[in-house]
LUMDRENGU-187401 format. One line per field, with one value per residue (C-alpha): residue number from 0; residue in one letter; z, y, x. Coordinates in steps of 0.25 Angstrom, whole numbers, plus 5000, padded with zeros to 4 digits. Layout:
! LUMDRENGU-187401
num: NUM ...
residu: A ...
Z: Z ...
Y: Y ...
X: X ...
This chain:
! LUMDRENGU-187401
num: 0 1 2 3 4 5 6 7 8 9 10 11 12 13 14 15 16 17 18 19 20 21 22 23 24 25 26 27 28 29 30 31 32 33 34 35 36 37 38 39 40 41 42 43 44 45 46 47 48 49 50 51 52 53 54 55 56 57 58 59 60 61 62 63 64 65 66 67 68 69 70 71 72 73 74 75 76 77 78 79 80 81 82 83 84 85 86 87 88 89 90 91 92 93 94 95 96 97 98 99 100 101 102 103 104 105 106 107 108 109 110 111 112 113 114 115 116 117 118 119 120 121 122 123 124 125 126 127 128 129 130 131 132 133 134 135 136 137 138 139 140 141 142 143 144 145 146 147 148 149 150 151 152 153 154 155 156 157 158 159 160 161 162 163 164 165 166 167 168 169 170 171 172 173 174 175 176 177 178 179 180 181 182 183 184 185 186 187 188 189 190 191 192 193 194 195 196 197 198 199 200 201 202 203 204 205 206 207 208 209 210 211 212 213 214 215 216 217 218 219 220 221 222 223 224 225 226 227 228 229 230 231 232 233 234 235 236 237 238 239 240 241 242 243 244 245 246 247 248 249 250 251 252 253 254 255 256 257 258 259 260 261 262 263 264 265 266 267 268 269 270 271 272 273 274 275 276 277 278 279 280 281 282 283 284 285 286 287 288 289 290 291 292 293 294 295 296 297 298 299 300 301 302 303 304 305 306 307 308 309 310 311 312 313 314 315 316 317 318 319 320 321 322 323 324 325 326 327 328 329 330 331
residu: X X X X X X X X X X X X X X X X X X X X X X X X X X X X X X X X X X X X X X X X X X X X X X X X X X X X X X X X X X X X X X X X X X X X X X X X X X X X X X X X X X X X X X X X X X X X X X X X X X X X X X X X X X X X X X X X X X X X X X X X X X X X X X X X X X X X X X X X X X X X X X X X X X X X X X X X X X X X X X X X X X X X X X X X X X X X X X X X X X X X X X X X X X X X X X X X X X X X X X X X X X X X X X X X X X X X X X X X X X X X X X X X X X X X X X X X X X X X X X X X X X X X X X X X X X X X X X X X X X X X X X X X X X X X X X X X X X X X X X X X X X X X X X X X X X X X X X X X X X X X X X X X X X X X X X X X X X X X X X X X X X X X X X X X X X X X
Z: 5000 4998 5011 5015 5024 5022 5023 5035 5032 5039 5032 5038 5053 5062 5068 5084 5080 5071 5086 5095 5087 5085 5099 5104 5093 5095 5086 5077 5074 5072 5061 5055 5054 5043 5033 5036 5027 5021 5027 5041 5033 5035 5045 5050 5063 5070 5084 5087 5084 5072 5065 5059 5050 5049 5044 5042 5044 5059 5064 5075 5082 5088 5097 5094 5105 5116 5111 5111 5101 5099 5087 5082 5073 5059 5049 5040 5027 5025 5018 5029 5025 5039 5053 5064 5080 5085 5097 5104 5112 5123 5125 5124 5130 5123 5117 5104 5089 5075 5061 5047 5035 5023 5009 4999 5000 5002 5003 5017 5020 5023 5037 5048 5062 5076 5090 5103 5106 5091 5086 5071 5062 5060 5049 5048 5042 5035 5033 5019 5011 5019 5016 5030 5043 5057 5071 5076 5087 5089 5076 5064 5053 5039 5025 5012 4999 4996 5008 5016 5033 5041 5056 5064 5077 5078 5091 5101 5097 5092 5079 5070 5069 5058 5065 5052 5038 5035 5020 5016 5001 4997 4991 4975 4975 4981 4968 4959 4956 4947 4945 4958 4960 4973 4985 4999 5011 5025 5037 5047 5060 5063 5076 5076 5060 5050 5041 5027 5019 5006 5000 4984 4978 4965 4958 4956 4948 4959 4948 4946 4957 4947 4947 4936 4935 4930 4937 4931 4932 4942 4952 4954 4971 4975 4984 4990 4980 4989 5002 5004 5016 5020 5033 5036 5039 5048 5046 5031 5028 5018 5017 5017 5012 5022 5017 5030 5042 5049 5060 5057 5051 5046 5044 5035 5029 5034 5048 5054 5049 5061 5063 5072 5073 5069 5081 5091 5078 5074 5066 5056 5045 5048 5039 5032 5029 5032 5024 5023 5010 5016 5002 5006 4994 4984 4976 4983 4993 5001 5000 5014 5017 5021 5013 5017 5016 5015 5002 4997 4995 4999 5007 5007 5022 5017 5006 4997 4999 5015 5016 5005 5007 5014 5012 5020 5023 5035 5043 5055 5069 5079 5093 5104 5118 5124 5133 5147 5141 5147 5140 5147 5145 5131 5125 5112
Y: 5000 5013 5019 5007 4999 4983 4979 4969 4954 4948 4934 4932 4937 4929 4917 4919 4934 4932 4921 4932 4944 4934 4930 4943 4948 4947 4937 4946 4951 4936 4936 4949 4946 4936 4948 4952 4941 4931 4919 4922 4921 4904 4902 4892 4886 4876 4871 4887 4891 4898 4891 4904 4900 4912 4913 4902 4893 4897 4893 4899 4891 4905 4903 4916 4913 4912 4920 4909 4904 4895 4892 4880 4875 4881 4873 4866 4873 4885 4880 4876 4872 4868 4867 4861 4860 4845 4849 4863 4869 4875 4863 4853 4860 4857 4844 4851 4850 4856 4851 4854 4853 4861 4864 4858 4844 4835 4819 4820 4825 4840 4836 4842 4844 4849 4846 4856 4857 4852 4860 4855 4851 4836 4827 4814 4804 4798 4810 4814 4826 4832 4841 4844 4839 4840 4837 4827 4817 4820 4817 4825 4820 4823 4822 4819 4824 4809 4809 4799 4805 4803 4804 4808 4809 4820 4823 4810 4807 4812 4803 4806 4795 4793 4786 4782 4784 4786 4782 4787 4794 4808 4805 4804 4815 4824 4824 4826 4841 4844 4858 4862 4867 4861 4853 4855 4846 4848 4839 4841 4834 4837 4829 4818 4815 4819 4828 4833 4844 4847 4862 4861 4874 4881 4892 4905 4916 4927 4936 4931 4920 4909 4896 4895 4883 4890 4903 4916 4929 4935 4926 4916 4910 4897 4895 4883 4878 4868 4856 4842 4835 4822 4812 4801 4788 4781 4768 4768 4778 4787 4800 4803 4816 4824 4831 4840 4844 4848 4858 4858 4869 4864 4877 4875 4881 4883 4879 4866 4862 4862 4857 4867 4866 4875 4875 4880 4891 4893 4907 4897 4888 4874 4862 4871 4874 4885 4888 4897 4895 4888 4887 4900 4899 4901 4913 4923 4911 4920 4909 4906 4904 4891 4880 4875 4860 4862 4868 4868 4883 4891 4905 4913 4918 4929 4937 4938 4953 4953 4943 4951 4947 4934 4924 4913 4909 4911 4901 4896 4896 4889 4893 4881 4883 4895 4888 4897 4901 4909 4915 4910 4896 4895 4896 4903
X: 5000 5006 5006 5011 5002 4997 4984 4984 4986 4976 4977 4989 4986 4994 4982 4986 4983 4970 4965 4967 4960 4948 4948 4945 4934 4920 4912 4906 4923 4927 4916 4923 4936 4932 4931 4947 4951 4947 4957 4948 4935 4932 4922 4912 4906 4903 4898 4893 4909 4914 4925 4934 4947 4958 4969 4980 4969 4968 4954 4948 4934 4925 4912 4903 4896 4906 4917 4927 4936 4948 4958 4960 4974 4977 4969 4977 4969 4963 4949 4943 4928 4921 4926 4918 4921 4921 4916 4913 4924 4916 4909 4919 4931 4944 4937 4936 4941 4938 4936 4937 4933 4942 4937 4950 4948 4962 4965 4966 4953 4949 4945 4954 4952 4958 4954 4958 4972 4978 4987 4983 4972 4971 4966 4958 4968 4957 4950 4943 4935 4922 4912 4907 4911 4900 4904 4893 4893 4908 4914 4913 4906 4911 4903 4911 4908 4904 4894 4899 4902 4915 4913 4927 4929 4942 4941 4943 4956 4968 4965 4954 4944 4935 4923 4914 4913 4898 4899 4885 4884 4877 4864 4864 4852 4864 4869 4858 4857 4870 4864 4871 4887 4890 4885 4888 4887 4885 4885 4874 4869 4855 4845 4858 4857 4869 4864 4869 4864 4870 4871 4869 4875 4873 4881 4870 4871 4873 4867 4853 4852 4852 4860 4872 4882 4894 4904 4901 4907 4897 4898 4888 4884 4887 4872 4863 4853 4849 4852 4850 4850 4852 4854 4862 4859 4870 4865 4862 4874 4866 4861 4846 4840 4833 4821 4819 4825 4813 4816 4832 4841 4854 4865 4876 4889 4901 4898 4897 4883 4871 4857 4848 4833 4824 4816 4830 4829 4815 4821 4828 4820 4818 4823 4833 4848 4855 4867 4880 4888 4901 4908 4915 4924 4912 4911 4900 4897 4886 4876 4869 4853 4843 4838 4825 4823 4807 4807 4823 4822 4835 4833 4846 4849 4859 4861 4875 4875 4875 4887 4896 4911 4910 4920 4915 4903 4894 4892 4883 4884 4875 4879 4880 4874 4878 4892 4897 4912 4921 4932 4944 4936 4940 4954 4953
């Protein structure tokens, strides 16, 4: 610059520095600080916690709600795609660990994890590709892109374990409408049943709201067209479609994927899905609304043009039972 300043390098903020501005800053600030550059901007939740990835990979696990945070390891990649708790801190003291999924598929797998204390991330010898991973029963449970479910337990032992293979293959109907760019899938528990909803995507013409099957030069949104979801059965290791989920809400997107019931939250629409667009990486990615089972219509919750700029997604967050915390209770 001529008069011989520098713009600041926030990308390259040293991590001890970035924790200890990020533990003093009220939520609303943390949310903020996502706009400073883009390397600070992937987030998701899970459990009621906000799941924060900063620079150099550096994660850092936020509870709104009490205040309280913590930092796990450096991730060993940058695209992270979904992170989950294994278990809430508060609750479970030091008996806690995180998991993740990232978006560049290798041989090894692109399951990692790390429980309190380690001072790396770990991954399943025998670990493969997922497209979603839930915490359930103990164990995380992750869905292929082939449809079959592998239930870990990465938390009792210094080895990972892979309990069961569930081999159980997506329904042939899933594959039916080729008039669609992408599917999405999602892993879900819901009154003690495994759940998944799939996301069918279509390219629209941001100009005139119709669907096109090609890029062109405007620009076109990558939105929902519609979900389908489906149980399944242990014993006969298939999945069935579900036609309703009566009074239960799933949200989906970047967060850990939840079930609540409409009748805890009678301002929300029963037997619906309520999406975020966790491809972040799409162009103009702003989609985010409900689909309503009872009539497969698609209400759109927000509105590009009150979301301009957003790099990522954003996501839900259920808060837990209010939990007595004390701030000297919690290492950060």
């Amino acid at each position: 610059m001529a008069d011989g300043r520098h713009s600041p390098d926030w990308a390259n903020i040293q991590t001890d520095l970035l924790g200890l501005i990020l533990d003093r800053l009220p939520f609303i600030d943390v949310l903020r600080c996502r706009g400073v550059c883009n390397s600070w901007r992937r987030m998701g939740s899970s459990r009621g916690w906000l799941m924060i990835w900063g620079v150099q990979q550096n994660p850092y696990i936020f509870n709104p709600f009490l205040d309280v945070g913590f930092h796990p390891p450096p991730a060993p990649t940058k695209f992270i795609h979904k992170a989950i708790l294994l278990a809430d801190p508060i609750l479970n003291g030091r008996n806690y660990g995180v998991a993740a999924i990232y978006s560049c598929p290798s041989v090894g797998g692109n399951l990692i994890y790390t429980n309190c204390g380690d001072s790396h991330w770990s991954r399943p010898r025998e670990g493969r590709n997922y497209a979603d991973i839930i915490c359930w029963k103990d164990h995380v449970y992750a869905l292929s892109n082939r449809g079959f479910v592998d239930v870990w337990d990465l938390g009792s032992s210094s080895t990972p374990l892979r309990k069961m293979t569930i081999e159980s293959s997506f329904p042939l109907e899933m594959f039916v409408d080729i008039d669609l760019d992408c599917k999405q899938f999602y892993l879900v528990e819901s009154l003690g049943q495994l759940l998944y909803a799939v996301r069918y995507t279509g390219i629209f013409d941001g100009q005139d709201g119709g669907m096109v099957y090609e890029m062109v030069l405007h620009l076109p949104e990558h939105r929902a067209k519609m979900f389908r979801v489906y149980k399944l059965d242990f014993l006969g290791k298939k999945w069935e479609k579900v036609e309703s989920l009566g009074d239960e809400m799933l949200f989906v997107g970047a967060n850990e994927s939840i079930a609540v019931s409409a009748k805890d939250f009678p301002q929300y629409q029963k037997n619906s899905i309520y999406f975020t667009q966790d491809n972040w990486w799409l162009m103009k990615s702003h989609d985010a609304g409900l689909f309503s089972l009872e009539d497969d219509s698609i209400r759109r919750v927000f509105k590009p043009d009150v979301m301009p700029g957003i790099m990522t997604p954003p996501c839900w967050i259920l808060p837990r039972s209010p939990q007595k915390c004390l701030p000297g209770d919690f290492i950060h």
